[in-house]
C-alpha positions in Angstrom: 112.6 53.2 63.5 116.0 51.2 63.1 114.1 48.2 63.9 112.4 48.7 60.4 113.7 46.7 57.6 114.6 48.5 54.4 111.8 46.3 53.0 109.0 47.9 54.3 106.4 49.9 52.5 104.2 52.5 53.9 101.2 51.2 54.2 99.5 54.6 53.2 101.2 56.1 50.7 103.0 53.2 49.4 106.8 54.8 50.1 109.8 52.7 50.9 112.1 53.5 54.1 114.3 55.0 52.1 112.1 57.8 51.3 111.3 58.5 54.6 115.3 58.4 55.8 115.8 62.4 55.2 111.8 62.9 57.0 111.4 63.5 60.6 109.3 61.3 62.2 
């Protein structure tokens, strides 16, 4: 997941990293 740049979208729901940074995964 660190590998992930703060660019990237979710390609489902359209969310940015940052969204998910609190979200378990």
């Amino acid at each position: 997941w660190d590998d992930v740049p703060l660019s990237w979208r979710c390609p489902d729901c359209g969310a940015g990293k940052e969204d998910f940074d609190m979200v378990e995964v």
